[in-house]
N, C-alpha and C positions, 0 to 999 in steps of 0.2 A: 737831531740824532746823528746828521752827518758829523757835526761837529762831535761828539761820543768816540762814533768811529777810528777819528781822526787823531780823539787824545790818546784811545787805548794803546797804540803802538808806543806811545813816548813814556817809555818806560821810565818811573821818577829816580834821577840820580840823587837828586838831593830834598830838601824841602828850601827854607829861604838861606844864603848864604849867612845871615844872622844866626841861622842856629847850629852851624860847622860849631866843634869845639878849637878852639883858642887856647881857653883858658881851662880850668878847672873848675869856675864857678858858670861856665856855660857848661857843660857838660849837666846840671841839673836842669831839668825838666820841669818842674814846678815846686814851688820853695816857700815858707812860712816862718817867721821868727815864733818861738817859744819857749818857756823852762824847759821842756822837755820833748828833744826830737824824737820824730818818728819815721825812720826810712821809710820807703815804697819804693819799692820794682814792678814795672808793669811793661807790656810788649806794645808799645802804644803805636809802634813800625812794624809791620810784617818780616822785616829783614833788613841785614846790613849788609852796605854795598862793600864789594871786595876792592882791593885795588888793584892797576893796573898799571903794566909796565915792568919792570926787572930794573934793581930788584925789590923787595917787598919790605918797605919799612914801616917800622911798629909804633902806626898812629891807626885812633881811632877814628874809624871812618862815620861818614853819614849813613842814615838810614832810609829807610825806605816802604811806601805802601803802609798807609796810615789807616791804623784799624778802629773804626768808629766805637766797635763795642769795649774795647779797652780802653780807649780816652775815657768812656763813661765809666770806669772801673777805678779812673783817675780822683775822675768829678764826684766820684761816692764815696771814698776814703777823704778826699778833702770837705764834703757836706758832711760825714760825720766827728771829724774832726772841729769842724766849725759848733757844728751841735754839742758835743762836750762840752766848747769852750762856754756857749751860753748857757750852758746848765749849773746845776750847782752838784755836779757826779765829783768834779776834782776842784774845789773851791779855792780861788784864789791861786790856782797853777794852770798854767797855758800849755798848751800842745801844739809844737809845731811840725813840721812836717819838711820833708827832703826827697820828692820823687824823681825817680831817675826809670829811664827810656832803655831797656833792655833790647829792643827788637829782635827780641825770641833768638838771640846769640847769647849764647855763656860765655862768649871773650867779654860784649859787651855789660856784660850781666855783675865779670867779677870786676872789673875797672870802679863798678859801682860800688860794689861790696868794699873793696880796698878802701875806698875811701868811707865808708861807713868804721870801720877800723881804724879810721885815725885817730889822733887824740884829741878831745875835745879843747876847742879856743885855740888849736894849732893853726900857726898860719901858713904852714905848706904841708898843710895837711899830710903829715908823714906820721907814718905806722910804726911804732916801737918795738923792737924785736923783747921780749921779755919771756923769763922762764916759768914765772909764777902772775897772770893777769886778773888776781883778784881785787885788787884794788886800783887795777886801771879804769880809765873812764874814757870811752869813744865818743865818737861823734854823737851816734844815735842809741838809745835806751834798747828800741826793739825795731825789727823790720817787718813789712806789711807785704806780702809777693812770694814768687814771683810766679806769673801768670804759667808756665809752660812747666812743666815735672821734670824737665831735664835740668833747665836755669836752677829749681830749685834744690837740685841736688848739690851742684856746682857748688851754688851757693853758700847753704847750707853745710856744707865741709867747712868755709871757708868762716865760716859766722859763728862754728862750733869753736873754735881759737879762742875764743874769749867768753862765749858761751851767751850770744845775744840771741833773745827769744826773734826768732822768724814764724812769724803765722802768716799761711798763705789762704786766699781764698779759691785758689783754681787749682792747685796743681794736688793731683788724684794716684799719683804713682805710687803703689800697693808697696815699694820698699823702705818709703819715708815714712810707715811706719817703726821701720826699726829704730830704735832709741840706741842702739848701740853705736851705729853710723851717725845717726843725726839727731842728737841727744836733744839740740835747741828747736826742733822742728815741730811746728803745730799747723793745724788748718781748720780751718771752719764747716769742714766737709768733707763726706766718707773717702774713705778709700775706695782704690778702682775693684779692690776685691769684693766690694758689695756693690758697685756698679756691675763688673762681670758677671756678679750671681744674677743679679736682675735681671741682664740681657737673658743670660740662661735660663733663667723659670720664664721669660717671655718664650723664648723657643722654646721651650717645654710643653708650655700649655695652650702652646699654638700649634701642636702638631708636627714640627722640622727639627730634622735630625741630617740636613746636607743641606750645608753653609758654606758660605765665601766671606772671606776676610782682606780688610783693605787695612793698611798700618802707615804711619811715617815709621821712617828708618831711621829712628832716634832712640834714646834712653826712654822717653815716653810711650812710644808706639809700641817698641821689643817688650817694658813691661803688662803694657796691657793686652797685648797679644800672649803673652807668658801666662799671665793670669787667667785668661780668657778659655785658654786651651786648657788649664788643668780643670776651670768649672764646666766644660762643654765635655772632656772625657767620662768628667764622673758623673753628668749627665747623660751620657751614651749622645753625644751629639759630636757629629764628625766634621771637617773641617775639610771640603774640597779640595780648594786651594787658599793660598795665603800670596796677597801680594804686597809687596812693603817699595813706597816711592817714597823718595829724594827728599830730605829735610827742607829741605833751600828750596828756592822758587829755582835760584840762579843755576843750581845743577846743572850739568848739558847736560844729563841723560834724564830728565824730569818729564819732559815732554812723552820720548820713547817709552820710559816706565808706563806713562798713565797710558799711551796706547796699548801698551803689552795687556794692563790691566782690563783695558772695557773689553780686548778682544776674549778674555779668557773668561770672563761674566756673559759675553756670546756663545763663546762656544759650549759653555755648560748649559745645556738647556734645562739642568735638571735642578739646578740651583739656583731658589728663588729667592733668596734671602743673604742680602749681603750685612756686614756687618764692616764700619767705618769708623777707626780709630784716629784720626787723623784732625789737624787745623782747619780754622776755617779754610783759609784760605789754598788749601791744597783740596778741602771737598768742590769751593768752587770751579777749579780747573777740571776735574774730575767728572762733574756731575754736565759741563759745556759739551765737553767730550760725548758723555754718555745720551746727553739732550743728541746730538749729533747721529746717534748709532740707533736711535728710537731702544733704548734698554729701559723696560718695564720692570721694576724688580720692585722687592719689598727691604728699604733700609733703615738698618737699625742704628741711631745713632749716640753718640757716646756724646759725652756732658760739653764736650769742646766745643760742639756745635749744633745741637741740639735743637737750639733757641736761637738758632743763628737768622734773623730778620736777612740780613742781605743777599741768605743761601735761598730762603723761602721767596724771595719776591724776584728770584732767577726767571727769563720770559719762558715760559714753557714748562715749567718744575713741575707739571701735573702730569708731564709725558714718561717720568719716571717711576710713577707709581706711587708707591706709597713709604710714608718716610715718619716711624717710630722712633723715639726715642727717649733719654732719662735725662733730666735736670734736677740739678739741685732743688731743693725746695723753697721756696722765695715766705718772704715774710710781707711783711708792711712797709712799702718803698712810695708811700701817698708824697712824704714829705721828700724825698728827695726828687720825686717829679716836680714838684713845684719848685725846689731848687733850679730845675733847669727852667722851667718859664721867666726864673727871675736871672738867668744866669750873665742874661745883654748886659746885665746892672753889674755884673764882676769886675775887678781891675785885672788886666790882663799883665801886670808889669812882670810880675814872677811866674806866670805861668806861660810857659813856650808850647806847650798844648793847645792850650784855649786860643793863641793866638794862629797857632798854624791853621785849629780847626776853622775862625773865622776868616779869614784868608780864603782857605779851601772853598768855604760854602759859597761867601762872593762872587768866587769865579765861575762856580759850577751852580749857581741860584737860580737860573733860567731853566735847568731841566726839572723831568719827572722823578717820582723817589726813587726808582733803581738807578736811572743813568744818573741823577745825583751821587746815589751812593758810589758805584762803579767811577763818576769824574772824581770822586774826593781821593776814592784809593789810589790811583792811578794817574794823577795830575804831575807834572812834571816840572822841574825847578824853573826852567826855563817859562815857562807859563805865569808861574807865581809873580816872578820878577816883574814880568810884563805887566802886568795886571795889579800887582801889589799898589797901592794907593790910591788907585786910578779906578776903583769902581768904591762905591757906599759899601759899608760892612752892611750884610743881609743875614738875619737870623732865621733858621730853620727850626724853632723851638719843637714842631710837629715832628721831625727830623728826629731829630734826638730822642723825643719821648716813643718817637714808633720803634726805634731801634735799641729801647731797653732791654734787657734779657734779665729778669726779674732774679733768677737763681744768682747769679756774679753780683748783681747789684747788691742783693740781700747777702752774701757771703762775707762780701768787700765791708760792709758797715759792718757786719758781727765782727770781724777781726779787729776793725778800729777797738770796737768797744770793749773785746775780751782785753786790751792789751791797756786799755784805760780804767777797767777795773782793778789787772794787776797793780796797776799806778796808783790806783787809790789806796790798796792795800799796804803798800810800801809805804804812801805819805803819809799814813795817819801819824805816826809820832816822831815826822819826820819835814825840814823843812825844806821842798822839792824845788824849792827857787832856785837852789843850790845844785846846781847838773855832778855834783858830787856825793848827794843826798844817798844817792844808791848806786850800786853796781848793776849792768845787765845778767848777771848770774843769779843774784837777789831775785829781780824783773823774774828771769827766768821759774824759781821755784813759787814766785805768789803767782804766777798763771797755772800753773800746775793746779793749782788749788780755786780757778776761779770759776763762778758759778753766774752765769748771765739768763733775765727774764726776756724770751722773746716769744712773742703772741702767746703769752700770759702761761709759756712752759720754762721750765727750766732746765738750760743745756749749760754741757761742760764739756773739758776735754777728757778721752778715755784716758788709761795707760800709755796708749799710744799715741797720742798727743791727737788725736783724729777726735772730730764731732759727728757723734753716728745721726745724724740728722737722716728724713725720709725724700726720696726722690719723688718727681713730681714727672711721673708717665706722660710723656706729649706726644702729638698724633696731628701729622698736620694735612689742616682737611680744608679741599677749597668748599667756600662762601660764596657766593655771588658773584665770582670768576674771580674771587684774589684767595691766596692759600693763606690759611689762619693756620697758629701754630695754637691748639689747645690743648687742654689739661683733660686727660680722659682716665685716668688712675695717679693714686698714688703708693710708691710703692715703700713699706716698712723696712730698714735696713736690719731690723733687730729681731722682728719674725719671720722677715722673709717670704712676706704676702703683699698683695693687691687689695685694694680698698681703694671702690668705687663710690662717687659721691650720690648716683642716681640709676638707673635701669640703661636709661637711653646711651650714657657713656659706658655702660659695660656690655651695652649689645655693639658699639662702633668695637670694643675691642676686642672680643667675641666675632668680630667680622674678618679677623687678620689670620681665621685658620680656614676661610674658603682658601687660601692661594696652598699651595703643595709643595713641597720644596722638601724632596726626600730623596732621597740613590735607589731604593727599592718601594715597594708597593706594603703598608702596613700589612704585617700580619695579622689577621684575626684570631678573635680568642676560638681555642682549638690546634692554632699553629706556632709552631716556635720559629726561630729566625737559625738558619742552616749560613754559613760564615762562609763566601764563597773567597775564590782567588787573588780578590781585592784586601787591599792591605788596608781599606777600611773599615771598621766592625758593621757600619751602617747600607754597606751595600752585602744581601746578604739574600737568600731564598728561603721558600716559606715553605714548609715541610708539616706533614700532619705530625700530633701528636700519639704517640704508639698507644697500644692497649695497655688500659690501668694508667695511664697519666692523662694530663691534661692541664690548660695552660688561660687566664681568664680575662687576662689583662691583654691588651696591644701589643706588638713586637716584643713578645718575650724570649727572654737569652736560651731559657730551658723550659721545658714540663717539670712542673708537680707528680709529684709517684702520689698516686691515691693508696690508703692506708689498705693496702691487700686484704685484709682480717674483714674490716666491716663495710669498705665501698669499692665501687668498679668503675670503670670508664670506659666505652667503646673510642674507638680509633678517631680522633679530629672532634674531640671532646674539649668541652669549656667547661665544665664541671666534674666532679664525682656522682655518682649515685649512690644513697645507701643501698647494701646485697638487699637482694628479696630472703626473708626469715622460712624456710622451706620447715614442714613437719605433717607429718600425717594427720590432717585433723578432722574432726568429726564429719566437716562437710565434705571431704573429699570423698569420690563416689566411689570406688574403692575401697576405702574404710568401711562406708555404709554397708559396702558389700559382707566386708567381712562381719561386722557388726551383727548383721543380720544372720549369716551361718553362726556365729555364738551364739545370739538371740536362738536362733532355732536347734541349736545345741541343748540350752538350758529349759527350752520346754520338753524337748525329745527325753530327757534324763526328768524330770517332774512325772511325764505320760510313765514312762516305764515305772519310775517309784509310786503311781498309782494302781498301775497293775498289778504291781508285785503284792501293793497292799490288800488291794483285792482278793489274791488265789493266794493267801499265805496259806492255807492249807494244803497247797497243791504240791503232789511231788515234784514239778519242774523248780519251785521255789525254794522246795523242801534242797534239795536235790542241789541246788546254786550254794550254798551252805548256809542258809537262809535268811530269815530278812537284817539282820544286822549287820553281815557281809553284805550284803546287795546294798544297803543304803551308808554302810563307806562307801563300797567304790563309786555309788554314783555321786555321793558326797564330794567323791573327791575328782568326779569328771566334774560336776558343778565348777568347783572349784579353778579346775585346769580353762575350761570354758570363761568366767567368769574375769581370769587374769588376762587375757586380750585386750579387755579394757584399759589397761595400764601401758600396752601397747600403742595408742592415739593417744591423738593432743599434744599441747606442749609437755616436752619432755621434765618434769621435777625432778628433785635431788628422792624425794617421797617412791613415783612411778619407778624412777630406774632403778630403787632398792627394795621394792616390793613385787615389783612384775617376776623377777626371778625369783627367787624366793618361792614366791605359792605356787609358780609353775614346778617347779624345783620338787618341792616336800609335796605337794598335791599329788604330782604324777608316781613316785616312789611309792607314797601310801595308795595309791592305784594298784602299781603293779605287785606290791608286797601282798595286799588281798588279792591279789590272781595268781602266785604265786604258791600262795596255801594250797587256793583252790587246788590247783595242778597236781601238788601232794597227795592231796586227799584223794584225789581222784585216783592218781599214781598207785597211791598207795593199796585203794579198794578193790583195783581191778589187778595188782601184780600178785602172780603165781610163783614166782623167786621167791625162796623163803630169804636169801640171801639181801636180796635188796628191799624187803618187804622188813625186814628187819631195821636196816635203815633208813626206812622210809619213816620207820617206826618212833625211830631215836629222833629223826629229823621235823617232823609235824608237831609243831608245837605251836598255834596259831598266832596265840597273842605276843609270847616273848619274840617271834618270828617277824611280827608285823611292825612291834614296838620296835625294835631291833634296828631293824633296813631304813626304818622312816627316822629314826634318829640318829643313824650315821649320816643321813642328808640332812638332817637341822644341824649337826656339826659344822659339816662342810660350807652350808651357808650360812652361817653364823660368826666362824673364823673369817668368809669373804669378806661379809659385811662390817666387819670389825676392822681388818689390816689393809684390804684392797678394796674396798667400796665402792659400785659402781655409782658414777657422777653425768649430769648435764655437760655435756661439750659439744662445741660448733667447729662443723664441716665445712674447712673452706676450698676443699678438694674439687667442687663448682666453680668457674670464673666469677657468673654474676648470683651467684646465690649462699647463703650459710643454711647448713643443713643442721637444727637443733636435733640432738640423738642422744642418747644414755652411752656413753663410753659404758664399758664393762667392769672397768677394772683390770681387772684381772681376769688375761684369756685362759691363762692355764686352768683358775679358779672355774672357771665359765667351762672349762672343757671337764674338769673334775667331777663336775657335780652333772653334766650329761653323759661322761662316760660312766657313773655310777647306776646313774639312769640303764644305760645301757646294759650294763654288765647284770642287773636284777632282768631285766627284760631276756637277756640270753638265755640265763638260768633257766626264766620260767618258761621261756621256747623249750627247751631243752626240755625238760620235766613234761610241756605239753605234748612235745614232738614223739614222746615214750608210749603217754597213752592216747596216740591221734586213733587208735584201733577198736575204739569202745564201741559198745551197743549202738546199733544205728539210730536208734533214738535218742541217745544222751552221748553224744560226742560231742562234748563239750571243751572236748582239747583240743581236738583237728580246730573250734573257729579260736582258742584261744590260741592254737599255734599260728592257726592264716594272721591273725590280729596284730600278731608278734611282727610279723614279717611284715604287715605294712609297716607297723613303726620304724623297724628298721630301714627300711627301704625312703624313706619319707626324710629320715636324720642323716640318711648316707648322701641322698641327694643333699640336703641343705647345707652340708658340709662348703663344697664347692661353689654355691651358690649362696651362700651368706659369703664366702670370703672375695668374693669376684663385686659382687652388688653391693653399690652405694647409692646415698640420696636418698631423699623423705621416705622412700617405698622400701627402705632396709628392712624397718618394724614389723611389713607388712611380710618378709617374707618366711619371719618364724613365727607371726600370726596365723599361715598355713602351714606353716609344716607341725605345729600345736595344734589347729585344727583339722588336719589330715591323722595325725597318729590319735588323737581322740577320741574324731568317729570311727576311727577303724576299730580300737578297740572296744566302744562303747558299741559300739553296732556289732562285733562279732561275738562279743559276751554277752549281751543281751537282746537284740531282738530276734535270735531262735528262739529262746524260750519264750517268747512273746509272741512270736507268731504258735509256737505250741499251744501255749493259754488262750489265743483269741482263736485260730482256725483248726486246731486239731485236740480238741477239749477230751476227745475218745482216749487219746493217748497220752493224758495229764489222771491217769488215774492207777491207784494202787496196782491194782492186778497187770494192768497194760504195762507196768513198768517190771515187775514179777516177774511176767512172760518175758519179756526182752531180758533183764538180765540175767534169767533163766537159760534161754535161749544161748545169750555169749556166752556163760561159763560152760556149759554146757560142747560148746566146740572148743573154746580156751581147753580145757580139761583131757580132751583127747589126745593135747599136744603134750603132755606131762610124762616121761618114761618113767615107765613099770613093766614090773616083769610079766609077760604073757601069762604067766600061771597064772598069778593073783589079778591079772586086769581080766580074766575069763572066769574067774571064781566068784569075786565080786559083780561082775558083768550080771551071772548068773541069776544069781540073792538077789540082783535089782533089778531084772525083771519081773523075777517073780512079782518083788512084792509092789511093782509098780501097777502088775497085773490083776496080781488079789485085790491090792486097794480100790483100782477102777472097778473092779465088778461088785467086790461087796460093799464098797463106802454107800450111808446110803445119801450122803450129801450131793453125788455126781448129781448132776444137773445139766441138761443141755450140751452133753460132751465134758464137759468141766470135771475133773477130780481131781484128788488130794491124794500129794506121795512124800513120802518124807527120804530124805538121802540118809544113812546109816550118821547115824552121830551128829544130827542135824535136826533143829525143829521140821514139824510138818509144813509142806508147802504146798497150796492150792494154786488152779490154776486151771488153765486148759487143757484137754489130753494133743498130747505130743504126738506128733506127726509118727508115722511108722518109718519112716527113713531117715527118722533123727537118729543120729549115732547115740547110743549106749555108757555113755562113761561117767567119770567119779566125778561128782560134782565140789570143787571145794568148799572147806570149810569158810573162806572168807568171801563167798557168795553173799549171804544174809547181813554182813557188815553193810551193803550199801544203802 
């Protein structure tokens, strides 16, 4: 370990002086004769060394920091290129191969390119300036790289010139989709725009909305941070802060940057989820760091390093927490394992790789797998030298096979073989022996169209030259004290879901929303999120939701307005409620109440029409105008009584245009026969010949009754016809709808009660003349008192129907129908019922005689005439009131019989001696 310690500072200048370039054919990396070359670009160096001194001449330097999982990205394009060759996929045509060592520089990336551009069997390799390159022929058919999305861009310009297909299997930058830019550009694997979505629905459905982001400061990092931030916006997910370190290792501010970075993942306490765009090789400086500061977090990691073996077997990596991530989705990589067990058996002549890597392992063979891995990257030329021959070559087959990352491997071999299909396409009537057989632009349009079987599906490329293949969720969890990097989801780029294989991997992932990583405290449903000072949307206060809204979901932006008409919500509400349906209905005890004063209305009006039937002979009944009259009007209090019921229950279209109506025409034909009544009576007892005349013209019972009761079947007739009252709901209550008979029409509604009325005045009016009748049959003073309660009953209800709402409206012309009812049913008839039942003395012929005897009798006194003839006649009726009591010989018991001059004879009782003396009219005997 000391020895580890010891290497790490000797930072590697070079690898062996054999691999400096010279010439132009060192400068390739690993090399294969064939019909038909196949570039490759891969970063198989971490970085190229700058030079040093003034001033700065334009050679290609060596590289540096040798990256095991891209050698193997090497070794997988060359084992499936070998596999072609033994197949019978391009029969009888060879595939060879030209890889070149990019070291994640795009100087040294285009150096490579250039020469891929050259012309085929040229021997200084020199690139032809031409206007039209359709029938030029380069070096290589098509290119396989480059590992890094910036290289690729580079590239990719430079490879569109002639228009040779590039299919990369790593690089993810969301802009080489555009075909406009990079017409020749393909990969074997999505873009970072379905990478970012995934990161995104992972923080989605983990609960965090306040996140930190780490980037290289490259073409790579700037666009998957670009991307990242448009899917986190439109996910409502905020982005604390963003910190972007040094492409290069070599930077001098590399170091600074990454402290700047752990300290600002300290100081946010509030932010528990980082997200890491970045190379390996800058997570690992990063994460030493972070090992260092004890930073617990939760990271999310992008396809770069993912799968990164050397990142995971860091001493200590468990003190970080916990570390999510997306990979590619790997296929069936059995056989190219076993390529590497057999790899000792390789000739290493053309390949500068395989020779560095053995080199490497020799010297560093005595340690364990990490300080292994860490002596390989970090060993230094000076070491090599010393060491170069001077130890056995020692193979690390375990090595190698532990530090696969299954997604690059599987990637690397689709691209070989997407690019050996187009080749097959090409050769069929073609002889491909001939490196002039086709053009790369050809190349170009049969890949467009090529369709490869892998674990027995069938992938292509889109429009976009991208293979929407599915990500493979990893979650790395220590085992037994070493941290395993496994597959706990996979995620669909195409539906943009998770699909677990088992219960147990969806509860480890299901386990990643215990940690919190938010700026505020989740709103609860009932609250919405109030947007405070903070220029984040995500830091924000939690405010109830006001009356009538409500909100059901988690951190929501706004409340819901509940549909005011038929639902409510009180204040810090997660739902609506449907209104409560308010209406007066049978069980309410108040209904009952009333209920039962009708109920006892309509036997009170039965009892009386059985009395009446009883004493129809009696003069009180006689006297009522008898029983035909009596059994309208109570026909028609029946009636009036009866329509209350149309007042409860639910309101129908049927109730609300019936209830008015027979209250309407019932009550009219009421007052129309009480009306008469008044007349007649008006009439019987007036001594006006003047108004007795028209009382005359006016008494006309039936066309009088028909008359008044069918101006009100008019009136509600035209209502019910043009303005018809209807079922409507009251939403004039917060939490309730009141079901009610809208009117219609109020004027309508005021018409037909002011008609009411005006018949009711009349017959006050007519009663109110003769309130003065016999003390026995004053029958107008109760019709006049009867009057006045109705009025008094409808004057109130005016104010109080228009002030009152809510179920108990019904109820409140329930009483004032019930009030003017009994008023006038009780003041029309139960005098004369109590007459008929307690005072039966005076329910009889002569009892009635005497009484209206008696009144005309004083009526008559008040009549001017002239003293002469009122003492003349005075006289004459004396007499012969006097002869007749003494000689009739009918008198009996005081009782005799007198007749008034011009008048039948009238029996009776004899008259008091201090009754006054006068003419008795003629319209006496009419009653």
């Amino acid at each position: 370990m000391a020895f580890v310690i010891f290497l790490i500072p000797c930072f590697v200048i070079g690898t062996d002086i054999a691999f400096s370039c010279q010439n132009a054919d060192d400068f390739v990396g690993a090399s294969s004769p064939g019909d038909i070359i196949i570039g490759g670009l891969f970063a198989v160096h971490s970085e190229m060394l700058h030079p040093e001194g003034d001033p700065i001449k334009p050679v290609i330097q060596n590289c540096a920091g040798f990256e095991i999982q891209v050698f193997l990205q090497t070794l997988a394009m060359i084992h499936a290129i070998e596999t072609i060759n033994n197949s019978t996929l391009l029969s009888g045509v060879t595939l060879g191969y030209e890889i070149y060592d990019t070291c994640a520089e795009v100087t040294k990336a285009m150096a490579s390119a250039l020469r891929f551009l050259s012309k085929v069997n040229s021997s200084e390799d020199a690139v032809e300036f031409k206007c039209n390159y359709s029938d030029y022929i380069p070096r290589v058919k098509a290119v396989t790289g480059a590992t890094y999305s910036e290289v690729s861009m580079a590239v990719s310009r430079l490879l569109a010139l002639q228009l040779i297909p590039q299919v990369s299997p790593a690089s993810s930058a969301e802009i080489l989709s555009d075909k406009i830019r990079f017409p020749s550009f393909f990969r074997t694997i999505p873009s970072d725009f379905h990478q970012t979505r995934a990161m995104t629905r992972l923080i989605c459905e983990s609960g965090w909305n306040w996140i930190g982001v780490i980037a290289t400061d490259d073409d790579n990092g700037r666009f998957a941070l670009e991307s990242f931030g448009v899917q986190a916006m439109a996910n409502n997910v905020c982005i604390a802060f963003k910190e972007m370190l040094p492409a290069y290792l070599s930077d001098s501010t590399f170091h600074t940057k990454v402290d700047h970075a752990i300290e600002k993942i300290v100081k946010e306490t509030r932010v528990n989820v980082i997200v890491v765009f970045m190379r390996q090789f800058h997570v690992l400086k990063l994460f030493k760091k972070a090992i260092e500061r004890n930073v617990n977090k939760i990271w999310i990691a992008s396809d770069n390093w993912s799968a990164a073996v050397k990142i995971s077997t860091i001493p200590n990596i468990r003190q970080l927490g916990t570390v999510v991530g997306f990979g590619f989705k790997s296929g069936d990589i059995s056989s190219f394992q076993q390529f590497l067990r057999n790899l000792h058996e390789k000739p290493t002549e053309n390949n500068k790789f395989l020779r560095e890597y053995i080199t490497l392992s020799s010297v560093c063979a005595h340690l364990e797998y990490h300080d292994f891995q860490k002596c390989i990257a970090n060993q230094s030329q000076d070491n090599l030298l010393e060491n170069d021959g001077s130890k056995p070559q020692i193979w690390r087959d375990d090595f190698l096979n532990a530090s696969v990352e299954p997604g690059f491997i599987h990637s690397t071999i689709l691209a070989v073989y997407a690019i050996a299909h187009a080749i097959k396409g090409q050769c069929k009537d073609r002889d491909c022996k001939d490196p002039s057989a086709f053009t790369p632009w050809e190349l170009l349009e049969e890949l467009k169209k090529v369709v490869i079987t892998d674990d027995d599906k069938e992938v292509k490329f889109d429009s976009n030259g991208d293979m929407n293949i599915s990500y493979d969720v990893l979650l790395w969890k220590e085992i037994d004290g070493h941290m395993e990097i496994t597959i706990v989801a996979e995620y669909d780029a195409e539906k943009g879901g998770f699909i677990f294989e088992d219960e147990d991997k969806k509860k480890d992932f299901l386990a990643l929303k215990k940690v919190q990583s938010t700026c505020s405290q989740h709103c609860r449903p009932g609250q919405v999120k109030k947007v405070t000072e903070s220029p984040h949307t995500c830091c924000y206060e939690c405010v109830y939701c006001p009356e009538n809204h409500y909100s059901n979901k988690t951190d929501m932006d706004y409340c819901y307005r509940c549909n005011n008409k038929t639902y409510w919500a009180p204040i810090n509400s997660s739902t609506c409620y449907r209104k409560t349906i308010y209406f007066l209905a049978w069980t309410d005890w108040f209904a009952i109440f009333l209920l039962l004063l009708s109920a006892f209305g309509v036997v009170l009006v039965l009892c009386i029409c059985i009395i009446f039937t009883k004493n129809l002979d009696t003069p009180v009944v006689k006297a009522s105008g008898g029983l035909t009259v009596c059994y309208i009007i109570l026909f028609s209090h029946f009636l009036i009584f009866l329509s209350t019921v149309f007042f409860i229950d639910v309101p129908t279209e049927f109730k609300c245009k019936t209830r008015q109506a027979v209250f309407g025409i019932s009550f009219t034909l009421c007052i129309s026969c009480i009306l008469i009544k008044s007349l007649k009576i008006l009439l019987a007892f007036s001594f006006d010949p003047k108004l007795q005349n028209f009382l005359k013209c006016m008494y006309k019972p039936i066309p009088t009754v028909v008359t008044c009761t069918g101006i009100q079947v008019i009136i509600c007739t035209f209502w019910l016809i043009f303005r018809t009252p209807f079922v409507s709901q009251n939403f004039s209550i917060p939490r309730a709808i009141i079901l009610e008979c809208n009117e219609g029409s109020i004027v309508a509604f005021g018409i037909m009660l002011g008609y009411i009325a005006a018949l009711a005045f009349i017959c006050f009016i007519f009663a109110f003349k003769g309130r003065k009748l016999p003390e026995n049959y004053n029958e107008a003073k109760f019709i006049t008192f009867g009057m006045l309660i109705y009025f008094i009953a409808w004057i109130v209800f005016i104010p109080v129907y228009a002030t009152t709402f809510g179920k108990y409206l019904p109820a409140v012309e329930i009483i004032v129908v019930l009030i003017s009812n009994y008023g006038i049913l009780c003041c029309t008839f139960l005098p004369k019922c109590y007459i008929i039942i307690y005072k039966q003395e005076t329910n009889t012929k002569s009892a009635f005689l005497k009484m209206v005897y008696t009144y005309s009798s004083k009526s008559a006194g008040s009549v001017a005439v002239s003293q002469v003839s009122l003492d003349s006649k005075s006289s004459s009726f004396r007499a012969n009131i006097t002869d007749s009591c003494k000689t009739d010989n009918d008198s009996v018991n005081g009782n005799c019989h007198f007749q008034v001059p011009g008048q039948p004879l009238i029996k009776g009782k004899v008259l008091p001696k201090n009754v006054a003396r006068t003419i008795v009219r003629k319209r006496v005997s009419s009653i």
